[in-house]
N, C-alpha and C positions, 0 to 999 in steps of 0.2 A: 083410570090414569095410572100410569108405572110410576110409580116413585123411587125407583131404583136408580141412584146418581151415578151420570156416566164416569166413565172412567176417565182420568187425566194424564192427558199427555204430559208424555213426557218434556218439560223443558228442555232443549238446546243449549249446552254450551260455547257460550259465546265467549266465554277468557279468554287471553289468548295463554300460552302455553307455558308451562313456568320455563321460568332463564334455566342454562342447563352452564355451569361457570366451564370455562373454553381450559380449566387444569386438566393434565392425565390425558388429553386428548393424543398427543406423542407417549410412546411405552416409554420413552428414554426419560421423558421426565418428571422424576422423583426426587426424592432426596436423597442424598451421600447417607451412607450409614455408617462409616467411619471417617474418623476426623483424621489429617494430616494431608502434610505438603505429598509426597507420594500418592494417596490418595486423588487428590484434586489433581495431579500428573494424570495419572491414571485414565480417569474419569474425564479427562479433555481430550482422549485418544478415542474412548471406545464409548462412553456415554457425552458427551460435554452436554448435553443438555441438564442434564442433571446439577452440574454445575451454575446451570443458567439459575436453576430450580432453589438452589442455595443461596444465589446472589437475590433473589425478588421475595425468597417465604422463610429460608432457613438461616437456624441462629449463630451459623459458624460463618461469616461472611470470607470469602476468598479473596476479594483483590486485590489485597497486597499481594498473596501468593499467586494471583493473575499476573500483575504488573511484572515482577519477579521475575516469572517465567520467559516472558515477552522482551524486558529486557536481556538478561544472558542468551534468549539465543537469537536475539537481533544482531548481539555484539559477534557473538562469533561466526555468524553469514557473516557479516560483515571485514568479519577480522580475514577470511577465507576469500575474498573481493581481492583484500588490500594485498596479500599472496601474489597475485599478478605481475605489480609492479615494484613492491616490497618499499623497502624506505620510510618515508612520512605517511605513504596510504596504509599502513601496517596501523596506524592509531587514526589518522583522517577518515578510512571507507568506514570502520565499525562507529567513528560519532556524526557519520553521515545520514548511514543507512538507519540508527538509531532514532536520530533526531526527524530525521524527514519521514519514517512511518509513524511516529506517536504524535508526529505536527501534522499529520493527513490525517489523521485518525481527530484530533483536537478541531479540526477546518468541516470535515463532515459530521461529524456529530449532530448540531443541530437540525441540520437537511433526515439526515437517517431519523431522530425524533419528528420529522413532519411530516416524511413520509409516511412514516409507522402508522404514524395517528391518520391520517388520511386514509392507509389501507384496515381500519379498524382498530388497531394495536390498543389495548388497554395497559398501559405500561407510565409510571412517572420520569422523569428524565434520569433519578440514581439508577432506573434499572437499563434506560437504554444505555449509559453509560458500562454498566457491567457487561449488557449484551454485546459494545462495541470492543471491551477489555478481553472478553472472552472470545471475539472472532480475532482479536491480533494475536491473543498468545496460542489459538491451534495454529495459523498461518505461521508462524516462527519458528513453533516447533516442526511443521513441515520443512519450513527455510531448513532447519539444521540436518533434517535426515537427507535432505540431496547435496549437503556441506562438503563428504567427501567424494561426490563425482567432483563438483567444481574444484576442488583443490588435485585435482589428478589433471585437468585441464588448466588450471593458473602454473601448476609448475612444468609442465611439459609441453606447452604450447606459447608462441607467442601470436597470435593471430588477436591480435584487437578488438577484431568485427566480430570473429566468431565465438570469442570469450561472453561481450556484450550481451549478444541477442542471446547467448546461452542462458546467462542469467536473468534475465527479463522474459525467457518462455519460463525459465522454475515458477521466477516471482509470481507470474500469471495465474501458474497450474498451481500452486498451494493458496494463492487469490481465492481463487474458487471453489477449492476446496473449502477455505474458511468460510465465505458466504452463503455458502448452503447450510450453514450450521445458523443461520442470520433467518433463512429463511427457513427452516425447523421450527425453529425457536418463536419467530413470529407467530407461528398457527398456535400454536400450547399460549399465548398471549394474547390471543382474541383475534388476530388478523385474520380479516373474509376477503381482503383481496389481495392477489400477490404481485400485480403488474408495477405497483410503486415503487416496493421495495427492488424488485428487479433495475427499474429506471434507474436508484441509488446507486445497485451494485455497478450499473456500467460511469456514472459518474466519477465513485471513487476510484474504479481503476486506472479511470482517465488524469485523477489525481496524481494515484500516485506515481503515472509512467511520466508525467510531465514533472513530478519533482526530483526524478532520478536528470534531466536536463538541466534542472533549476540549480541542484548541488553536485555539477559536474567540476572537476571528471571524481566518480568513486572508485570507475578504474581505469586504468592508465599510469600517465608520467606525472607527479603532483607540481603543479607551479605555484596555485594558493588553494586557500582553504574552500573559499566560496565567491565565486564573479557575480556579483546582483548587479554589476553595470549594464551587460549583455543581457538580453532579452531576445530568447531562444523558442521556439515550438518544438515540441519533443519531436514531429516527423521530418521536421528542418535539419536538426541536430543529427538526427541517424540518416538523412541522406547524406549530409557534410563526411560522417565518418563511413559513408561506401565511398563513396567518392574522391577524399582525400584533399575535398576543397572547403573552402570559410565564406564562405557569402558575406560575413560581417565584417570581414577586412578591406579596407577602406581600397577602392582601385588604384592601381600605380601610373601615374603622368606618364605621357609620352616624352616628358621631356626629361624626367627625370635616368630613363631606359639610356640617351643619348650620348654617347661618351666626346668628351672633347679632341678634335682633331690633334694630331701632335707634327712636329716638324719631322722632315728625316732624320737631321741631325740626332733624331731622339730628345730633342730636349725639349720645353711647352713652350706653348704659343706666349706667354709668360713673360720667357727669357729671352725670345725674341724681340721684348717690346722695353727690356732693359736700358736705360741708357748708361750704366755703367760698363755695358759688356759692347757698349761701340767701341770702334777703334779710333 
């Protein structure tokens, strides 16, 4: 009988496979290596991820210098609006266009946090908060680099409509451009699926082309600051102004249109009915 013991198989590995952490996955983000406000300028042009990178792990936090950014160059799109019509919209379009992107930005937040998490995102709400800081102020800084077409068109043109839509195709196309930094950012943060975050992006624009109707007019003639009486649909509002009519203005009586007959005499029906003017 062989007493020689067979040999053993080999066990199977049945673990499943170590977690592999979803950092470094984008080359862009790392950390800033030097500190300052030019720096984080910088780095929100040609890396902004990297920025993302300092808002979630690194010890220089940027958001002041985020906010910062976001504001000054919201104000001066803004201020380059108010050019148009000059006068009161010279300080109304810049606390318009201010107020109504950082209140759209305040309004989707939570939704963009539940998206995330639904498309995977491993993120706590400070950081979706930074990620949402960090897609406004590249979007602003776009706003400003197309600041001097618009202002060659606010002073040399007066076309209304086509002032408008002009600046609502920028707002768009620097939209998107910020959002793709939304959805960068998302992958380096654990996200495995991207159709949510997409879903978001089309929601917030819808946001924010409907609050450019909500705090009208930003441009044009200024009669008040803000009408919350009226209740407007953004594609309502831009057909009214191809058109040159108000759907919301109350219809005119036919009886009101009617003018009172007069005498030949030229004098009214009135002074016909006088009795002091019989003889």
């Amino acid at each position: 009988m062989n007493d020689t013991p067979l040999a053993e198989t080999p066990k199977q590995n049945t673990s499943p496979p170590p977690y592999k952490s979803p950092l470094y996955k984008d080359p862009d983000y790392l950390p800033i290596e030097e500190a300052g406000f030019s720096q984080i300028l910088n780095h929100l042009l040609k890396k902004p991820l990297s920025v993302i990178y300092e808002i979630n792990h690194g010890e220089r936090n940027p958001l002041l210098a985020l906010l910062a950014i976001t504001l000054v160059c919201l104000s001066i799109f803004g201020f380059v609006l108010g050019m148009f019509s000059a006068g009161a919209q010279l300080w109304a379009a810049p606390a318009k266009v201010v107020g109504g992107v950082l209140f759209s930005g305040v309004i989707c937040l939570p939704s963009l946090y539940i998206f995330g998490a639904l498309g995977g995102m491993q993120a706590k709400i400070q950081q979706i908060i930074g990620l949402m800081l960090t897609f406004l102020s590249i979007t602003a800084l776009l706003l400003v680099g197309f600041a001097p077409i618009l202002w060659l068109f606010s002073t040399s043109s007066n076309s209304l409509v086509f002032f408008g839509f002009l600046s609502i195709g920028i707002w768009l196309i620097c939209l998107i451009f910020g959002l793709r930094v939304i959805t960068r950012a998302s992958k380096s943060m654990g996200r495995a699926k991207g159709g949510h975050l997409h879903l978001w992006a089309i929601i917030y624009m819808l946001v924010t082309v409907q609050m450019t109707t909500t705090l009208r007019p930003i441009i044009g003639e200024y009669d008040q600051f803000i009408n919350l009486t009226e209740k407007k649909f953004f594609l309502v509002h831009w057909g009214e102004t191809l058109t040159g009519k108000n759907t919301s203005d109350p219809p005119v009586k036919k009886s009101d249109t009617q003018k009172k007959p007069h005498s030949h005499s030229g004098q009214s029906s009135d002074d016909d009915t006088n009795p002091y003017l019989d003889e």
